[in-house]
DRENVO-469148 format. One line per 8 residues: number of its first residue (from 0); their letters; for each residue x, y, z of N, C-alpha, C. Coordinates in pm, 1 decimal. Layout:
BEGIN
NUM> A> X:Y:Z:X:Y:Z:X:Y:Z | ... $
END
This chain:
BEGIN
0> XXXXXXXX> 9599.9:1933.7:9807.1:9557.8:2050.3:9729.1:9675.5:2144.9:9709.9 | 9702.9:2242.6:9596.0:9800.7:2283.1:9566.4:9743.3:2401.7:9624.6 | 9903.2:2494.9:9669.6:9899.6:2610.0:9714.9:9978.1:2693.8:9670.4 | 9948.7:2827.3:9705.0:10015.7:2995.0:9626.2:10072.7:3066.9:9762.3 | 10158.3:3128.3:9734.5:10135.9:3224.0:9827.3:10096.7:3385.1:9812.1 | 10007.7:3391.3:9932.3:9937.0:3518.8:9901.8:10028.7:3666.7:9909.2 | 10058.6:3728.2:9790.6:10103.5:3846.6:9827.8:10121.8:3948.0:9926.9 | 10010.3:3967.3:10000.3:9915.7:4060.8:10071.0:10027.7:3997.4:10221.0 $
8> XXXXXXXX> 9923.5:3907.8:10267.7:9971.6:3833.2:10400.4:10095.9:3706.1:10390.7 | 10131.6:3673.0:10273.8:10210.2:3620.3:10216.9:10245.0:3477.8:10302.4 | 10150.0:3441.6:10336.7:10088.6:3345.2:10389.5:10049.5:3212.1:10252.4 | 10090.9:3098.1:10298.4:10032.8:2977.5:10210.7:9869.1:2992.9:10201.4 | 9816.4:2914.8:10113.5:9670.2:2964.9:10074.6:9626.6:2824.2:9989.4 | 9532.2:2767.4:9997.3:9451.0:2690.0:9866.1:9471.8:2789.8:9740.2 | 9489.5:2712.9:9664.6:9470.5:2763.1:9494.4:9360.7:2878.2:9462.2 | 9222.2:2755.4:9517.8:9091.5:2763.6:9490.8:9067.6:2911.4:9560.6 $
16> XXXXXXXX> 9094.3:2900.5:9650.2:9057.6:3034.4:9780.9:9154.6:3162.0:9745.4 | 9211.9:3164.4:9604.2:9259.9:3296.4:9531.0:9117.8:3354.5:9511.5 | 9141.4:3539.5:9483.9:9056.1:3556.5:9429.6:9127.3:3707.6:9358.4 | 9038.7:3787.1:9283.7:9080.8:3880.1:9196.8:9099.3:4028.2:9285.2 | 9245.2:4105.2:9312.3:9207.0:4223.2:9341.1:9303.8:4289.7:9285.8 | 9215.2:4454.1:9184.1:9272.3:4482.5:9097.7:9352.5:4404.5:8981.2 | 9447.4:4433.8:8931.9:9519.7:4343.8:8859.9:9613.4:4249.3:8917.2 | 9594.7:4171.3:9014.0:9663.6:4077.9:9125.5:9559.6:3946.8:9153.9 $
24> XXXXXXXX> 9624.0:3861.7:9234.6:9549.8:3780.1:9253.5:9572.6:3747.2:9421.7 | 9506.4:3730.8:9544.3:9513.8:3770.2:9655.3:9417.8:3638.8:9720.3 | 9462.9:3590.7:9826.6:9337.5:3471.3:9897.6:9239.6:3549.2:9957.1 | 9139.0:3492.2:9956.2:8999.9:3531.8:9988.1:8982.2:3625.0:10082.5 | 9083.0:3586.0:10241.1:9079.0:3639.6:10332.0:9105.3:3794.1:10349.0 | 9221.0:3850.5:10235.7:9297.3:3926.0:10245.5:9202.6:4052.6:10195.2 | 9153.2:3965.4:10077.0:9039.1:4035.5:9943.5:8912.1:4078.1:10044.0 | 8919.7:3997.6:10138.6:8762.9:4031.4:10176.6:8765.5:4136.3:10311.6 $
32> XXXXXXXX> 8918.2:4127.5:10382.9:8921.7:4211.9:10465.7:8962.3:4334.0:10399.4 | 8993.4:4362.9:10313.1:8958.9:4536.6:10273.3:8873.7:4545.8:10216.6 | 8798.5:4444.3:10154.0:8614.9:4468.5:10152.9:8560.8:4524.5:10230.0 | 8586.8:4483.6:10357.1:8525.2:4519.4:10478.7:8499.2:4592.4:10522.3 | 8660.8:4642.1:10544.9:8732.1:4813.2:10535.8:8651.0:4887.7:10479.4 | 8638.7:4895.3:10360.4:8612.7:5001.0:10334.5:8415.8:5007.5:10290.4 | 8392.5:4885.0:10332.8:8236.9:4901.4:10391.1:8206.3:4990.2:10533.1 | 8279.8:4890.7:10596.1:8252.2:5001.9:10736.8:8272.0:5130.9:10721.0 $
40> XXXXXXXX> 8400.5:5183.0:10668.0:8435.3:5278.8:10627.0:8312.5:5390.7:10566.9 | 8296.8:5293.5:10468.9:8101.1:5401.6:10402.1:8016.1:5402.6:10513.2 | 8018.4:5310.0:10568.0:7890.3:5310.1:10671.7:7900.2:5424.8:10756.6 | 8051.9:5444.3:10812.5:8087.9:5545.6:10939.0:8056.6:5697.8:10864.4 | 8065.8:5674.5:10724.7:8081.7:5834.8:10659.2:7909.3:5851.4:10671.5 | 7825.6:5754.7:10645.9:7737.7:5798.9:10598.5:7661.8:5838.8:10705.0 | 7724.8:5780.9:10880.1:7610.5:5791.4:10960.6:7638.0:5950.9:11007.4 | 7811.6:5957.3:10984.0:7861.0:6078.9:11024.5:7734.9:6223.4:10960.1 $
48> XXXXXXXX> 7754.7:6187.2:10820.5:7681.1:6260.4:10728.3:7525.4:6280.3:10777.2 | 7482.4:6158.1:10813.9:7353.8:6227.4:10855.4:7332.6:6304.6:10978.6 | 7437.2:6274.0:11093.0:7460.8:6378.4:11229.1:7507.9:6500.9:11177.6 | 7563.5:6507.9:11063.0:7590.6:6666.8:11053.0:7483.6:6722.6:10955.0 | 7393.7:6657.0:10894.5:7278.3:6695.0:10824.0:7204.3:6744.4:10940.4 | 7177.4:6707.9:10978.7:7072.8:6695.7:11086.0:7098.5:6804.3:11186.8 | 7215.7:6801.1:11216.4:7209.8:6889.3:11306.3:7253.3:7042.7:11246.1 | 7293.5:7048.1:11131.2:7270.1:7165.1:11031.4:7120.5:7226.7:11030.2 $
56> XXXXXXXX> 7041.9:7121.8:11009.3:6892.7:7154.3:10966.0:6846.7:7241.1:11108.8 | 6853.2:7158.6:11180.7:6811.7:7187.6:11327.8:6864.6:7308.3:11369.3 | 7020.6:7349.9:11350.3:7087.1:7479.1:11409.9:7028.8:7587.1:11298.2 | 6994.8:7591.0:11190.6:6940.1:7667.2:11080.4:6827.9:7706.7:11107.4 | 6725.0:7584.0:11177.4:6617.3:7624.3:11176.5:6577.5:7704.4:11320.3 | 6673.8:7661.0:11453.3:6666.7:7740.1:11542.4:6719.0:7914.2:11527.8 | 6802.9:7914.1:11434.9:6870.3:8040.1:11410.9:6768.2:8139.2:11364.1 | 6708.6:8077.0:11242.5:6621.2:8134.0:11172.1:6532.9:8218.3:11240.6 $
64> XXXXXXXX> 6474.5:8104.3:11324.9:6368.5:8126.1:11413.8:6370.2:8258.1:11531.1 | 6492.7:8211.3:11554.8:6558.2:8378.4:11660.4:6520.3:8464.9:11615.7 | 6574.8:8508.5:11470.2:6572.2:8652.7:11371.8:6437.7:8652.8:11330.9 | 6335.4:8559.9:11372.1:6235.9:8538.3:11292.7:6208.6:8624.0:11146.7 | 6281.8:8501.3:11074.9:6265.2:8529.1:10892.3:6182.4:8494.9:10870.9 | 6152.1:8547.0:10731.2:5994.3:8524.2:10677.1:5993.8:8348.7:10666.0 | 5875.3:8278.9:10628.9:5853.5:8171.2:10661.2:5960.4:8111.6:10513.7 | 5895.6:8129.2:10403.9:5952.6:8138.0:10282.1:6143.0:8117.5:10244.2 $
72> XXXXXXXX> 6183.8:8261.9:10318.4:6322.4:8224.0:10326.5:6350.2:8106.5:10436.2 | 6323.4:8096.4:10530.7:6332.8:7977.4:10619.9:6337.1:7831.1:10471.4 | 6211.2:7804.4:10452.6:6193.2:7699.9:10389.5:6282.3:7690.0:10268.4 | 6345.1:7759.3:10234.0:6428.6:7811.9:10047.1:6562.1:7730.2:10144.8 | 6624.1:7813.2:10274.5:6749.5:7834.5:10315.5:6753.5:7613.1:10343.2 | 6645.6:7608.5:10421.3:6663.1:7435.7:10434.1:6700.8:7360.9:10352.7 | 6592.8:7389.8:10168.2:6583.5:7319.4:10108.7:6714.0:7288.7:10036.4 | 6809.7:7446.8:10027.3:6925.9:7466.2:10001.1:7050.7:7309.8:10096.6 $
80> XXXXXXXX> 6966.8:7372.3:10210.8:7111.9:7332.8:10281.8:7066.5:7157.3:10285.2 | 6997.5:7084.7:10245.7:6957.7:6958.1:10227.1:6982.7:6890.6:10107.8 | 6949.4:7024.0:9980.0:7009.8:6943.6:9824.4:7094.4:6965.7:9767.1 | 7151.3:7091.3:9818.0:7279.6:7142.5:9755.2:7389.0:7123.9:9866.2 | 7416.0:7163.3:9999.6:7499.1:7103.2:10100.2:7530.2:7019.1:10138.3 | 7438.9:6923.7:10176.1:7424.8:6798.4:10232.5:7521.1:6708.8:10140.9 | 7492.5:6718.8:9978.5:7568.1:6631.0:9917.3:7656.9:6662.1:9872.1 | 7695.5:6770.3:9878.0:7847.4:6797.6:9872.3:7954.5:6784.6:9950.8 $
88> XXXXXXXX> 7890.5:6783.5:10063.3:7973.5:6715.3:10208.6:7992.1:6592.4:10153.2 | 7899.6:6526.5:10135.8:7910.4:6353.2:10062.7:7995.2:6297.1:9997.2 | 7986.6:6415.1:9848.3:8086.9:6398.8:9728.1:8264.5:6432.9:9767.2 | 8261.3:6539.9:9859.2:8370.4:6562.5:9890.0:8440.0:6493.2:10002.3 | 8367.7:6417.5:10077.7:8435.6:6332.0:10193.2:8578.6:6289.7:10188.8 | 8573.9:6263.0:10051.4:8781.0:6180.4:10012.4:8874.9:6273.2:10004.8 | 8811.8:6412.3:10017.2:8930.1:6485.3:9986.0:9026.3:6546.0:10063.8 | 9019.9:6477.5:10179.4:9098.1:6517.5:10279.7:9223.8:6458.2:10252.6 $
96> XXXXXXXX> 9342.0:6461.2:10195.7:9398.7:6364.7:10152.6:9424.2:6256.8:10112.9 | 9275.5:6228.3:10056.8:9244.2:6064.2:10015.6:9202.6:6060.9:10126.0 | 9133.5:6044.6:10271.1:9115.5:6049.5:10352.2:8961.1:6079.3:10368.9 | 8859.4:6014.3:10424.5:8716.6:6042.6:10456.9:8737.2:6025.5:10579.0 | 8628.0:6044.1:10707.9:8649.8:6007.9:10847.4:8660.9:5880.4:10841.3 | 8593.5:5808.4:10760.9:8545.3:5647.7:10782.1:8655.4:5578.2:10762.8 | 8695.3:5628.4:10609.4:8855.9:5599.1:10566.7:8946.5:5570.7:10635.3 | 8988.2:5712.7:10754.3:9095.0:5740.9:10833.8:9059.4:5620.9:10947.0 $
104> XXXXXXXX> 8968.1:5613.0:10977.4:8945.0:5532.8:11096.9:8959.9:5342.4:11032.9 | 8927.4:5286.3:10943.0:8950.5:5182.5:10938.5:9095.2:5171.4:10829.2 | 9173.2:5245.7:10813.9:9310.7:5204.0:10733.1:9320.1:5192.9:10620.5 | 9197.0:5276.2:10533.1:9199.6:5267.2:10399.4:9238.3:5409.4:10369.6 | 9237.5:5423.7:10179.1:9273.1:5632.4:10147.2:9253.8:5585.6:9971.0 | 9234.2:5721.1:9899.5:9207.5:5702.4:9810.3:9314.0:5757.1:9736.9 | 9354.2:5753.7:9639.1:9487.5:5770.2:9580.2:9427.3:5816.5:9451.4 | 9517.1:5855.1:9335.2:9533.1:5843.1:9187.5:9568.8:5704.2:9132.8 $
112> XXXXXXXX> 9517.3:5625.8:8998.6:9568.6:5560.1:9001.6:9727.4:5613.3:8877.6 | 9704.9:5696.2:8896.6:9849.4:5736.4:8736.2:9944.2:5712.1:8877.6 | 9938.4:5818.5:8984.5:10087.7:5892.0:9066.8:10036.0:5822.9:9188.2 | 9958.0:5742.6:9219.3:10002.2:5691.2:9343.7:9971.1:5777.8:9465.7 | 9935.9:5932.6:9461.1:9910.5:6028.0:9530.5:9783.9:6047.5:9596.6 | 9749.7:6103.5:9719.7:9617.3:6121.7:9767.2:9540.2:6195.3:9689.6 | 9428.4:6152.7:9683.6:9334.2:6286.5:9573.2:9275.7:6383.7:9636.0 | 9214.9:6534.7:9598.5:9159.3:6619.7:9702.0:9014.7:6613.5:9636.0 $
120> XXXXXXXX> 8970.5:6782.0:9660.1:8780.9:6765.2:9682.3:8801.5:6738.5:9504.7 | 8796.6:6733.7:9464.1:8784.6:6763.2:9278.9:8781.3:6605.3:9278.0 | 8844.9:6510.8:9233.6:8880.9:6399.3:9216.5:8767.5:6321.8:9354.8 | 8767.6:6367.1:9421.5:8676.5:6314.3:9533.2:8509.9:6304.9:9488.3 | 8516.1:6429.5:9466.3:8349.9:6512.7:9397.7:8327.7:6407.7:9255.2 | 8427.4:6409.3:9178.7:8389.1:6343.2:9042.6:8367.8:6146.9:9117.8 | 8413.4:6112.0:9189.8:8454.3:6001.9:9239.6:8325.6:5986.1:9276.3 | 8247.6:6064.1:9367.0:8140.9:6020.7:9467.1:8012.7:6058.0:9398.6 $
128> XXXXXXXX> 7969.0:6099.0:9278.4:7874.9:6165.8:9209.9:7809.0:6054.9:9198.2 | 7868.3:5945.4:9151.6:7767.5:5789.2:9115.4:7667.6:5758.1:9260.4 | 7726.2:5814.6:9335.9:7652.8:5776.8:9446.9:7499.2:5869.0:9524.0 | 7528.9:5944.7:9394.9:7346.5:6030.2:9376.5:7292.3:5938.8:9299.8 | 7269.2:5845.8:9253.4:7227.1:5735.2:9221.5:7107.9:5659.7:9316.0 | 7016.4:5625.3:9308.0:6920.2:5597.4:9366.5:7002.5:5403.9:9419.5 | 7008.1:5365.8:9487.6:7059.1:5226.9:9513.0:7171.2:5209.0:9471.9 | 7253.9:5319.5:9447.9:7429.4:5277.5:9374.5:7476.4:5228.2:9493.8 $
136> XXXXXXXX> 7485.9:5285.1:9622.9:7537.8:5276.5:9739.6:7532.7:5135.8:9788.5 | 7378.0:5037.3:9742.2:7394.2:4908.1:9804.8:7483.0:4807.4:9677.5 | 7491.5:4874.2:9560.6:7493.5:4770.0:9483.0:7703.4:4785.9:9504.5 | 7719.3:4931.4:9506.3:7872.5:4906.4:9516.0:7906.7:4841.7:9656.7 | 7823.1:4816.0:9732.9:7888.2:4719.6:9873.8:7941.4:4578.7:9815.6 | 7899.7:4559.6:9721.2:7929.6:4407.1:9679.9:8012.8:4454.7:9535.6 | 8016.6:4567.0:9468.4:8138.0:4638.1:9343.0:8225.0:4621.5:9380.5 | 8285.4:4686.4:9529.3:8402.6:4716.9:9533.8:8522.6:4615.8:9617.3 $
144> XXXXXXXX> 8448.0:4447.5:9597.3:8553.5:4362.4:9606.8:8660.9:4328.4:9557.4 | 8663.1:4354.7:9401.5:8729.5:4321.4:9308.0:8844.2:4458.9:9331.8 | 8829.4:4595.2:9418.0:8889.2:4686.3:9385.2:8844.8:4806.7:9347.0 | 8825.6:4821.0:9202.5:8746.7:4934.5:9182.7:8612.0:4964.7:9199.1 | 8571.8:5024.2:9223.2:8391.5:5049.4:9148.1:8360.2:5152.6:9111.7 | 8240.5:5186.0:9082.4:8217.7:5286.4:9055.0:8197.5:5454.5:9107.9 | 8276.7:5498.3:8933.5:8377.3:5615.7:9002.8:8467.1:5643.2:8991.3 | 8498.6:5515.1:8984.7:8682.9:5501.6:9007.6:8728.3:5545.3:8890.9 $
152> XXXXXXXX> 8677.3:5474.1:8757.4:8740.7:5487.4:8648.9:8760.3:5691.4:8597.9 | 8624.5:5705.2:8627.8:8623.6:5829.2:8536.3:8653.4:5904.8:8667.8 | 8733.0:5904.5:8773.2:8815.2:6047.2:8811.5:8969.9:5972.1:8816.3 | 8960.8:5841.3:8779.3:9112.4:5810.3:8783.5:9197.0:5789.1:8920.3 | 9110.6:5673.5:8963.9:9111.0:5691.7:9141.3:9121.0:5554.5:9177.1 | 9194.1:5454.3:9281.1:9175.2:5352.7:9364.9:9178.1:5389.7:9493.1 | 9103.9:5297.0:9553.8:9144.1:5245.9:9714.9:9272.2:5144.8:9766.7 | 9368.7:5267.5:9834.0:9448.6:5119.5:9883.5:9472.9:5103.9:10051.8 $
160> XXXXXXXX> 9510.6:4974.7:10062.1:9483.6:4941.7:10223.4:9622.4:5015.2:10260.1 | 9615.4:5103.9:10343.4:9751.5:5165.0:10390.6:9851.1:5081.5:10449.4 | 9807.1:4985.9:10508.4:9931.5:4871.8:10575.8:10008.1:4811.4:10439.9 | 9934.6:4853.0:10331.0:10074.9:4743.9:10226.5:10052.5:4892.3:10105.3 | 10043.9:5012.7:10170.3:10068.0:5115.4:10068.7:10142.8:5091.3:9984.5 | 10286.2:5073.0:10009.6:10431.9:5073.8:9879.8:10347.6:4921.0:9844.9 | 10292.3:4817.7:9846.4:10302.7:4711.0:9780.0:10280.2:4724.1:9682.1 | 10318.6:4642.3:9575.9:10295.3:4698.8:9421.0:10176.0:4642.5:9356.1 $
168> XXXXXXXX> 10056.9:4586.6:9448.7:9896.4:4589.0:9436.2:9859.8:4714.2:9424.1 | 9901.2:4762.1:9511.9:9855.7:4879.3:9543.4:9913.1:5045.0:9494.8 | 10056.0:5011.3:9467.6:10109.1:5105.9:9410.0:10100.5:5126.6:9277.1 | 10052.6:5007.5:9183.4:10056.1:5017.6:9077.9:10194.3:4997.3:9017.8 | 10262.6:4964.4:9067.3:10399.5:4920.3:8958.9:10452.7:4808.1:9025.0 | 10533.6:4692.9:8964.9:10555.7:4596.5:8993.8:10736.9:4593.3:9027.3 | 10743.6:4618.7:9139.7:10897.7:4682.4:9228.0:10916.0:4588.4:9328.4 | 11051.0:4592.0:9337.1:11066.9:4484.8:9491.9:10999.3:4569.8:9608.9 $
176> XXXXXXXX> 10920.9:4483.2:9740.0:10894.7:4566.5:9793.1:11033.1:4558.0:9928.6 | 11160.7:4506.9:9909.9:11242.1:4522.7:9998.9:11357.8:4669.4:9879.7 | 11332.4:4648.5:9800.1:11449.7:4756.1:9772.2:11403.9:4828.3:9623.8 | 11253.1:4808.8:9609.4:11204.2:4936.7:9537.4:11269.2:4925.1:9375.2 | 11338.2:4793.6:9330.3:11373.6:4786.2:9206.4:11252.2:4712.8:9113.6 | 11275.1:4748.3:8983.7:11165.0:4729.1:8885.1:11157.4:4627.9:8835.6 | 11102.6:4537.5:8895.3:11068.4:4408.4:8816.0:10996.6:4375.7:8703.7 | 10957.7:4440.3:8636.8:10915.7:4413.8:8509.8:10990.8:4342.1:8430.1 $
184> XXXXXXXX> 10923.4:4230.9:8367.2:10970.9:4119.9:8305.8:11062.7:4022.4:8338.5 | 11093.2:4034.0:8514.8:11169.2:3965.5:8580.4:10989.6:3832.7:8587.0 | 11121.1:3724.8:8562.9:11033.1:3566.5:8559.1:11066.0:3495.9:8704.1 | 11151.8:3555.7:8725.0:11163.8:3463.5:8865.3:11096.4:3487.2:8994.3 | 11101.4:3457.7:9094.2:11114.9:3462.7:9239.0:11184.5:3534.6:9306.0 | 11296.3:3592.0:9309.4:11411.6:3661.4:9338.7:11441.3:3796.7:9294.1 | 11459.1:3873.7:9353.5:11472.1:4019.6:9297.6:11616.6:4047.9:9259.4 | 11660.1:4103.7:9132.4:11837.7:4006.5:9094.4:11946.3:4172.1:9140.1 $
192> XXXXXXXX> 11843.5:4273.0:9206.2:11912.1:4387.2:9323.5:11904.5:4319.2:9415.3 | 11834.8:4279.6:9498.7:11849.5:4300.4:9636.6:11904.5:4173.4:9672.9 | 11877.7:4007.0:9590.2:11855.4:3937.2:9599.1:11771.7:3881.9:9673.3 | 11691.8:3929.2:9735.6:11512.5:3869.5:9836.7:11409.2:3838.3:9755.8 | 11347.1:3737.7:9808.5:11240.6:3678.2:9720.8:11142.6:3818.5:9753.1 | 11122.1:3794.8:9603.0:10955.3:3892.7:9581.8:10854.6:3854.1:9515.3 | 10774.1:3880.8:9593.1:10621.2:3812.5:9635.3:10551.0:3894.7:9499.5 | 10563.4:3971.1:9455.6:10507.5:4008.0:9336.5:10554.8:3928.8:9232.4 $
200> XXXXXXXX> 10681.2:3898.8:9208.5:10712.8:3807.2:9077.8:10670.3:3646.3:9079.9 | 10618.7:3642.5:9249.7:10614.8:3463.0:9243.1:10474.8:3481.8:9192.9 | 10398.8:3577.7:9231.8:10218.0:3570.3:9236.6:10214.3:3569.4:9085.3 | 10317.1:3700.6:9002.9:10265.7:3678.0:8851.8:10317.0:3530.1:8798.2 | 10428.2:3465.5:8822.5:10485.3:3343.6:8731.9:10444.7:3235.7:8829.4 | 10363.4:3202.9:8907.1:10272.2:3092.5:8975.5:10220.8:3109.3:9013.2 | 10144.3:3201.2:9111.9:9994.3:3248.1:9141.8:9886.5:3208.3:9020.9 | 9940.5:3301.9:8918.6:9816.5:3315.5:8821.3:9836.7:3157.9:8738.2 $
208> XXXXXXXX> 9909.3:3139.6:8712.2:9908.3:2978.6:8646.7:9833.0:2889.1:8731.1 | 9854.9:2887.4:8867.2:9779.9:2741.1:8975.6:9609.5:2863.5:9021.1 | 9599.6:2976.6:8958.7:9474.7:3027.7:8983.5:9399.5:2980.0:8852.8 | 9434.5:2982.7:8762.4:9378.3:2957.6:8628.1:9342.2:2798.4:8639.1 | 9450.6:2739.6:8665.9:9421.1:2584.9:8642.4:9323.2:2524.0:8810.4 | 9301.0:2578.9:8877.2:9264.1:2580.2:8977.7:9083.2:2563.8:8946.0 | 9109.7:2691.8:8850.6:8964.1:2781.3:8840.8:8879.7:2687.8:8735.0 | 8938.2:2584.0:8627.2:8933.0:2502.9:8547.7:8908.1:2379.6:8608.1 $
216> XXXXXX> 8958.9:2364.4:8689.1:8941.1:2239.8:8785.5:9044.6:2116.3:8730.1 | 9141.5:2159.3:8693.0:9277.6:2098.6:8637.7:9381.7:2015.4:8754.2 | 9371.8:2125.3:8884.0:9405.5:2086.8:9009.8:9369.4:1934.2:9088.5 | 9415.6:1873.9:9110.4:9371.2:1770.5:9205.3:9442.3:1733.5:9282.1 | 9400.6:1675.1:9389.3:9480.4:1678.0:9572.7:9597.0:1621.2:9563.3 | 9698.9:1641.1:9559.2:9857.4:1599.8:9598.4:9880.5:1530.6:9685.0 $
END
C-alpha cells in the first residue's frame, strides 16, 4: 500500500488513512486527536459553566434572601442572571486570549484566521452565538473535524493545536517551518533557503496526488 507522510506527526501513513484538515491533508490519527482536543475542551467549558451558573443562582438567591427583597425582584434578578449572564459567560469563554479554561487545559486556542493572532470577547461572542442554537452543540462535536465549524466563518476565526502553532496548517501560510521562508509555488520537497526538507511542500506535490488517487481507488498494494 502506498504511503504519505503526515505533516502534523510527519510520520509515514497509508494513503487511505489521509484525511481533510482545513486546507491540508493530515492521517487520521493526527485529525482526530485535535478532534478530541477540542471536544474535551467543550465538555470542560461547559461543565465549568454550569458550576458557575449554579453557584451564581444559589449565592444570589442566598444574598437576596438576607436583605429580604421583595419576592418579584428576587425572581426578575435570577431570571436576569440565567438568560442574560449565564450566556454570555458562554459566548465569551475564547476571549481570554484565544484561550477558554477547556482550551488552556487540553492545548488548543482560537486565533484569527487573516493575522494568525488570539481573538478577545468580541470575536469570541460572534464565534459562540451559533451555540444558542437548540442541538448546535451536539451536531458541531462531529463539525469540527474537518477544522472549522460553525462560527468560524462569520467572526473570522480557527482553532489551532498549539504544539504545531508556527506550522503552516495552522498558521495559514505555506513557510518553511525550519527557517520561516515562503514557499509558495515551490514544487519540491526542499526548502531552496534553508535547504531542509519541508513537509508542507511534500504534502501539497504528493500528499494530495496519492490522497486523490487513493480516494478513487486507483491505488493498489505495492
Amino acid at each position: 500500500m502506498s504511503t504519505a507522510i503526515c505533516p502534523l506527526c510527519r510520520k509515514p501513513r497509508k494513503a487511505r488513512a489521509f484525511k481533510p484538515l482545513y486546507n491540508a491533508m493530515v492521517c487520521g490519527r493526527c485529525r482526530n486527536n485535535l478532534a478530541t482536543r477540542r471536544q474535551l475542551a467543550f465538555i470542560l467549558d461547559w461543565v465549568l459553566w454550569y458550576v458557575i451558573l449554579v453557584t451564581a443562582v444559589f449565592g444570589m438567591s442566598v444574598l437576596l434572601g438576607a436583605c429580604r427583597a421583595p419576592a418579584n425582584v428576587v425572581e426578575t434578578l435570577l431570571l436576569a442572571c440565567v438568560y442574560i449572564g449565564a450566556p454570555l459567560i458562554l459566548f465569551m469563554k475564547d476571549g481570554f486570549g484565544g484561550y477558554s479554561p477547556g482550551k488552556a487545559v487540553c492545548g488548543v486556542r482560537v486565533v484569527h484566521e487573516a493575522t494568525n493572532r488570539p481573538i478577545g470577547f468580541f470575536e469570541s461572542m460572534k464565534r459562540n452565538l451559533i451555540l444558542y442554537v437548540p442541538l448546535m452543540p451536539v451536531v458541531m462535536a462531529f463539525w469540527l473535524v474537518r477544522g472549522h465549524r460553525g462560527g468560524d466563518g462569520w467572526a473570522g476565526t480557527r482553532v489551532i493545536w498549539c504544539r504545531y502553532a508556527g506550522h503552516p496548517i495552522f498558521a495559514g501560510t505555506d513557510r518553511c517551518e525550519h527557517c520561516q521562508y515562503d514557499l509558495t509555488g515551490n514544487a519540491s520537497s526542499v526548502c531552496p533557503e534553508c535547504g531542509k526538507k519541508a513537509i508542507s511542500c511534500q504534502l501539497s506535490a504528493v500528499c494530495k496526488t496519492t490522497i486523490r488517487r487513493s480516494a478513487s481507488g486507483l491505488i493498489a498494494d505495492s
